[in-house]
Every structure is written in C-alpha cells, then in structure tokens.
C-alpha positions as CSV (number, residue, x, y, z in Angstrom):
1,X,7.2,27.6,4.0
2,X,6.6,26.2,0.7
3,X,6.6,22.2,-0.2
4,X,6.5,20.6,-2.6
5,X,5.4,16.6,-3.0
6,X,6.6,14.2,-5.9
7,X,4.5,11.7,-5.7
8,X,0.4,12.2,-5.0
9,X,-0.2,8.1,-4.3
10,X,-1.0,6.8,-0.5
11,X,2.4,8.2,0.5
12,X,2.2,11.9,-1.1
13,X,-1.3,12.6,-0.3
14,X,-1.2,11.2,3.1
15,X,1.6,13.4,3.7
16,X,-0.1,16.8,1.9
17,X,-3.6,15.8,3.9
18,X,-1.7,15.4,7.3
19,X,0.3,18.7,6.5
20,X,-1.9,21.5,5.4
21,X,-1.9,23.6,7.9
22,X,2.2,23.6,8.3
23,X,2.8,25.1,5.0
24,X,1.8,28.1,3.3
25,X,1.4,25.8,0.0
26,X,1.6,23.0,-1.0
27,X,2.7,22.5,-4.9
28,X,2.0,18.5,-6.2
29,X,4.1,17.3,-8.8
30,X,3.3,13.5,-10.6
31,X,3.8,12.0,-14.1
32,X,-0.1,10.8,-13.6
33,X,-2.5,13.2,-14.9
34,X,-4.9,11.4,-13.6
35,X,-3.4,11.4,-10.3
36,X,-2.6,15.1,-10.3
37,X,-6.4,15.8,-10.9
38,X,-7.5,13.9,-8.2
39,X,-4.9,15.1,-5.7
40,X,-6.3,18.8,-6.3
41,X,-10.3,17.4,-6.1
42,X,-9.7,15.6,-3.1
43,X,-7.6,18.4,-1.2
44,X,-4.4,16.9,-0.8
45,X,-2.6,20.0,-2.6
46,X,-3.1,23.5,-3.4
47,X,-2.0,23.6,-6.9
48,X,-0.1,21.4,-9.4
49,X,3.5,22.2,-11.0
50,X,6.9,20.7,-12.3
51,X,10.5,20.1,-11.3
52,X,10.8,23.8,-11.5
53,X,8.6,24.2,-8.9
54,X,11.0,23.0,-6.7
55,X,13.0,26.1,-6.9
56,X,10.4,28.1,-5.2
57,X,10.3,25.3,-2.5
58,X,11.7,25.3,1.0
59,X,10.7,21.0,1.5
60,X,10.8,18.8,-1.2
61,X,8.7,15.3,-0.2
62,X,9.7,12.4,-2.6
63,X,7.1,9.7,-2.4
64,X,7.8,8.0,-5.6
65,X,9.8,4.5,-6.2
66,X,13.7,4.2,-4.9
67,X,14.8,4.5,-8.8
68,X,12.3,7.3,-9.4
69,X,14.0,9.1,-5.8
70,X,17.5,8.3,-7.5
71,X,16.3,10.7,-10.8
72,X,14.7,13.2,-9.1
73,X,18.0,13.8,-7.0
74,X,19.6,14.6,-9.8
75,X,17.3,16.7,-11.9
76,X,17.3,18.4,-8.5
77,X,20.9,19.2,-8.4
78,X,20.5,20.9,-11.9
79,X,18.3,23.2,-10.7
80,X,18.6,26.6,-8.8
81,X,17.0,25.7,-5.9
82,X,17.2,27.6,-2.6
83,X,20.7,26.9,-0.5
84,X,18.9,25.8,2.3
85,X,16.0,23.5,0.6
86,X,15.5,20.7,2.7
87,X,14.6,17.7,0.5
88,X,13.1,13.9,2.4
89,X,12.9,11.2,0.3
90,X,10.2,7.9,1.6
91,X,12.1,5.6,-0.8
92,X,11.9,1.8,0.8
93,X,15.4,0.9,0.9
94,X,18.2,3.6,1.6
95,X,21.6,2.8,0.6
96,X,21.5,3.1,-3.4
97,X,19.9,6.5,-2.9
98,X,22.4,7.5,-0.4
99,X,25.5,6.6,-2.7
100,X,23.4,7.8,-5.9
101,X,22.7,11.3,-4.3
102,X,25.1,14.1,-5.6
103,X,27.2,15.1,-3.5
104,X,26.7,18.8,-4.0
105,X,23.2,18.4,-2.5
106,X,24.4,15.7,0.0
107,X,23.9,17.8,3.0
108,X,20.1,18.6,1.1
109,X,18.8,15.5,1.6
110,X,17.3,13.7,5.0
111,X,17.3,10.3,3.6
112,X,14.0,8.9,5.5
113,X,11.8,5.9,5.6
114,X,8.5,5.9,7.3
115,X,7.1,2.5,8.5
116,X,3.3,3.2,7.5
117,X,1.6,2.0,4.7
118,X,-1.4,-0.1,3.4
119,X,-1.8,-2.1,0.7
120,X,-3.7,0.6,-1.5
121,X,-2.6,2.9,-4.1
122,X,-3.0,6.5,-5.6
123,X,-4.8,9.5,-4.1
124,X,-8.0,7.9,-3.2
125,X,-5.8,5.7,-0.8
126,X,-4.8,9.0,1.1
127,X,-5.4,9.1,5.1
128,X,-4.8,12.1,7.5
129,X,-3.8,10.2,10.2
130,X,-1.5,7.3,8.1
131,X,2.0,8.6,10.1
132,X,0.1,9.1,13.5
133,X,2.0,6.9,15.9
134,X,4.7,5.5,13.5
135,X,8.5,5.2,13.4
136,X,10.1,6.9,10.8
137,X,14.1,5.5,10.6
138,X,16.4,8.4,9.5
139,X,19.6,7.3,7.8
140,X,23.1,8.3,7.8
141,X,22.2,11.9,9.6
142,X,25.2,13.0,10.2
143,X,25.9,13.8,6.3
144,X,22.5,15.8,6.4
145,X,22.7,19.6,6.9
146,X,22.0,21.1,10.6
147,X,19.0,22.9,9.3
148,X,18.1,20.5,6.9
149,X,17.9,17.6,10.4
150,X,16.0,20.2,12.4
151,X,13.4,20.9,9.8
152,X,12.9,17.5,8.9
153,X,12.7,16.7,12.8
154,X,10.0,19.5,13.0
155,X,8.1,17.8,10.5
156,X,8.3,14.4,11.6
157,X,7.2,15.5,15.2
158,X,4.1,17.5,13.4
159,X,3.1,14.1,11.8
160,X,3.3,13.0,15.7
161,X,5.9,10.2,14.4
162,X,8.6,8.5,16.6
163,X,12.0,9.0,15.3
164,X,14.4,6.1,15.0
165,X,18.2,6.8,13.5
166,X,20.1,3.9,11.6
167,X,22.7,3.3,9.1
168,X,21.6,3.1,5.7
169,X,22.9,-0.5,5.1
170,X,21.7,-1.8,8.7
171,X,18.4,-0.1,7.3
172,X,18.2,-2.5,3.9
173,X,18.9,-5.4,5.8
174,X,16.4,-5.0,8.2
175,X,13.7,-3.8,5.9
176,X,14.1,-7.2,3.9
177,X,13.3,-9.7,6.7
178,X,10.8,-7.4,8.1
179,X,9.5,-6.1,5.4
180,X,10.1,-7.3,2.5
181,X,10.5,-10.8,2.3
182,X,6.4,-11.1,4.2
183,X,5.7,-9.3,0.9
184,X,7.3,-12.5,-1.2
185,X,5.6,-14.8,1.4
186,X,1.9,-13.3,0.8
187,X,2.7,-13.2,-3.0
188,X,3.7,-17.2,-2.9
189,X,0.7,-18.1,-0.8
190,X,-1.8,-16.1,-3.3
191,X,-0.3,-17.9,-6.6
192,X,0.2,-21.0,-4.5
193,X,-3.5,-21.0,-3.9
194,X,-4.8,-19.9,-7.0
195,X,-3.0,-22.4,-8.5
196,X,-4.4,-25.7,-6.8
197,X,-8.0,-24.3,-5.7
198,X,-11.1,-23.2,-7.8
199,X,-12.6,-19.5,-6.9
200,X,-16.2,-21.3,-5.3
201,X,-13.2,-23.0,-2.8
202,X,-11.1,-20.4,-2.0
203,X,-14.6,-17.9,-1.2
204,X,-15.6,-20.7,0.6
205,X,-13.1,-21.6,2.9
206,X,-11.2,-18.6,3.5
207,X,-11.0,-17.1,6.6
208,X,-9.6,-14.8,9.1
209,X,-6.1,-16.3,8.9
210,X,-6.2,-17.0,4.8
211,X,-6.6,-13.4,4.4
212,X,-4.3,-11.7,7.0
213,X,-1.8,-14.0,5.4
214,X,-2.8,-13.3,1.5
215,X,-3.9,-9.4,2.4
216,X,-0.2,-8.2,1.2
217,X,0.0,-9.7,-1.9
218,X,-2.7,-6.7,-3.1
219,X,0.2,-4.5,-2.9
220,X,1.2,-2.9,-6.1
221,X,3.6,-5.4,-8.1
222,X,5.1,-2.6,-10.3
223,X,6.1,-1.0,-7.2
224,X,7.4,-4.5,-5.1
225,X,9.4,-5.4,-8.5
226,X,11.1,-2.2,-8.0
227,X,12.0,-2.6,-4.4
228,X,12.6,-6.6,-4.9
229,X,15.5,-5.3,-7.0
230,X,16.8,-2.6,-5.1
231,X,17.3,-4.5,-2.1
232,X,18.1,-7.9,-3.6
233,X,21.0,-9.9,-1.5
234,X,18.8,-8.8,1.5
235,X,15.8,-10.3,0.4
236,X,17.5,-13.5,-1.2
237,X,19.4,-13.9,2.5
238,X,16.1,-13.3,4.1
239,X,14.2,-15.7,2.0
240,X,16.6,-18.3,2.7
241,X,16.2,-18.4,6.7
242,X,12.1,-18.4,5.8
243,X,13.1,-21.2,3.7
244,X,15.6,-23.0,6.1
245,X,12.2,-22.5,9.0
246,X,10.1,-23.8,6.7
247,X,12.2,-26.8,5.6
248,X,12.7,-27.6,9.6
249,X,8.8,-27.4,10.4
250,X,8.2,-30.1,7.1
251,X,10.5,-32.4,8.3
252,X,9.0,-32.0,11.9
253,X,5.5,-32.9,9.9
254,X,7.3,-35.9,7.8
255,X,8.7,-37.6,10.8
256,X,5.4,-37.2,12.6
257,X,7.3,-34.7,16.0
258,X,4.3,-33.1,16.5
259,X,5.8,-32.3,20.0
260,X,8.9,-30.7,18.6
261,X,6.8,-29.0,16.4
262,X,4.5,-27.8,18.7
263,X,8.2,-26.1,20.8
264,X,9.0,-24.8,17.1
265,X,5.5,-22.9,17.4
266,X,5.5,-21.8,20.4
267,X,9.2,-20.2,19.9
268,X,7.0,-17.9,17.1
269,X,4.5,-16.6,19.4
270,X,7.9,-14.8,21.2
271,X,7.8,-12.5,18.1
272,X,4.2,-11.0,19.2
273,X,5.3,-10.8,22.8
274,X,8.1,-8.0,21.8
275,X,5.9,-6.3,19.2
C-alpha cells in the first residue's frame, strides 16, 4: 500500500518513522520546504509530492492543524482518488472536522486522535516509538466505511496503540479539561512568572515542580491558538471549574484553614491513584 502524510512535524514524521516497513511508500506532502527537506534527510519518507499524490494513495495521514484537516478534506473530495482510500486525520478536537467533512467522502475518513505528543515541533522532533503504548480515541465509527475501520484498526495495532471509541462531541469536551485547559494553565504560570521575577531568579529557584508545571507552555502557540479556538466553550467551561478550585483553595489560604486545605489536597492526589 501506498501513504501518504500531510504534515512532516512531530506527528507526521513520527508516524512515517514508526511505519516504514508497513507501506510500500511513503509520499510526504508539507507547505514547509524546509520541513519537506528534512523529512527526506532524516528518513521519515521516501519521496516528496502534492495533493495529487493522494490519488495514487491507499492511506492518507493528516497531521496538520484541525482548520488545515478541515481544507485538506475538501481539496480531497475534488480529486480522483481511489474508492476505497482510507484517509485518518490526528486533528486535536473532532467535531468541526466531522460536520465540515463532505459527505461524499464521509465513509473515507476515520476521524482519529492520538494521545501522544511532546512539546517539540517539526521533523527533528520525530520519534519511532512516540505511539508505542498510547490510546488513540476513534470518533463517530459507525459513519466510517467497513474497510476504511479495519485498515485504520490494522494500523493502529502496528503502532502497538490501544484503541478507545467515543463520540465526537464527548471527545472535545473531554480533550479541554484534560488537555487543553493544562495547556492555558502552563501558559498563565510562564507569563505570570516572567512577569514578577528577573531571569537570575527564575534560573535560580526553579526546580523540579516549576518546570513540570511551566514545561507545556513550550508548546507551539500558532498551533494552541488554533485549537484554543476550535474547541472554545469547552475550554472556557473547563477554565472556569480550574478557576472555581482555585478560588476555593485562596479563600482556604485567606481564612488561614490550613486543615481544610490540607483535605482539599489530599482529594487531588486521587487523580494520580486512577492514572
């Protein structure tokens, strides 16, 4: 089988380096020129093309932004691609790109989000092993194709991935509090920071916990923007309850309930005891 992979970042090429002895080839396709030659030094595809590659293609991988995902699906469905092409998109939040898909190439598309990632970018940030061992949550299945579900479950087993099946909107939610909204948190706590301490201070003083807490908010920000506003209810409800938590735990502080708060805390560490 041919695939092909839009998108050669930490996604794409971690996807082309874990797959390349599954396909015959494997054809890149990115905007970045830059990214494109380094995708093709660094082995993570055979050769470079265009949309019209996808014609020749049997899987179509789209690691690129949810409004990038949302175009590509329809320059897709101009094309004269092969009846049975099976097409996975990685996009962050589901729902949009399930309503925005056309429908003629509905049963084309296994609308898919893997929970792997780090907080690096492009395809120097590519890892072999970045799926081993992680869930990947399938949405809305049942409008997918039968062959298009069994391929895409082929591949997902290859990556050695555990498969989870949601709805798409269930999906968004969740994403935002688990997801998403620690993103806002890290990005807070770095301006927050930067704003009331000197460099010498913050090299200093900052530890273990400073930088497992701050270590997000090196994520790409063109990207977050993009998936800020595709899921945005979610992520304002979800940054309420942190807000409403953290609201509780200054008032605990205020009034001096250092044995309420200490109940408060100890009702966190359940979260790591289910994890």
């Amino acid at each position: 089988m041919v695939c092909s992979i839009v998108g050669l970042g930490l996604m794409g090429g971690s996807f082309g380096l874990a797959m390349r002895d599954y396909f015959e080839k494997i054809i890149g396709i990115d905007h970045n020129k830059n990214h494109c030659n380094e995708a093709l030094k660094l082995g993570l595809v055979d050769e470079i093309g265009n949309f019209e590659s996808i014609e020749e293609s049997d899987i179509v991988i789209l690691a690129i932004p949810v409004k990038g995902i949302i175009k590509a699906l329809n320059e897709i469905s101009k094309l004269n691609f092969k009846d049975d092409l099976t097409i996975i998109d990685f996009g962050s939040t589901k729902e949009s790109i399930i309503k925005s898909c056309p429908k003629h190439i509905r049963k084309n598309l296994v609308a898919s989000h893997p929970m792997a990632g780090t907080e690096y970018s492009g395809p120097n940030a590519a890892i072999a092993d970045l799926y081993n061992n992680k869930i990947m949550v399938v949405c809305n299945i049942e409008e997918s194709g039968k062959v298009q579900r069994n391929r895409a479950v082929d591949i997902f087993n290859k990556l050695k991935m555990h498969i989870k099946y949601m709805d798409a909107n269930e999906h968004d939610r969740h994403a935002a509090f688990i997801s998403h909204m620690p993103h806002i948190v890290s990005f807070s706590i770095a301006n927050a920071v930067l704003k009331q301490e000197d460099k010498e201070h913050i090299v200093t003083l900052a530890a273990g916990g400073f930088r497992d807490m701050s270590r997000l908010a090196k994520s790409n920000p063109h990207m977050w923007r993009d998936i800020f506003s595709e899921n945005k209810k979610n992520l304002l409800d979800s940054i309420e309850a942190f807000k409403s938590e953290l609201k509780k735990a200054k008032k605990m502080i205020e009034n001096e309930e250092w044995d309420k708060l200490e109940e408060w805390m100890k009702t966190g560490n359940n979260l790591h005891k289910i994890m």
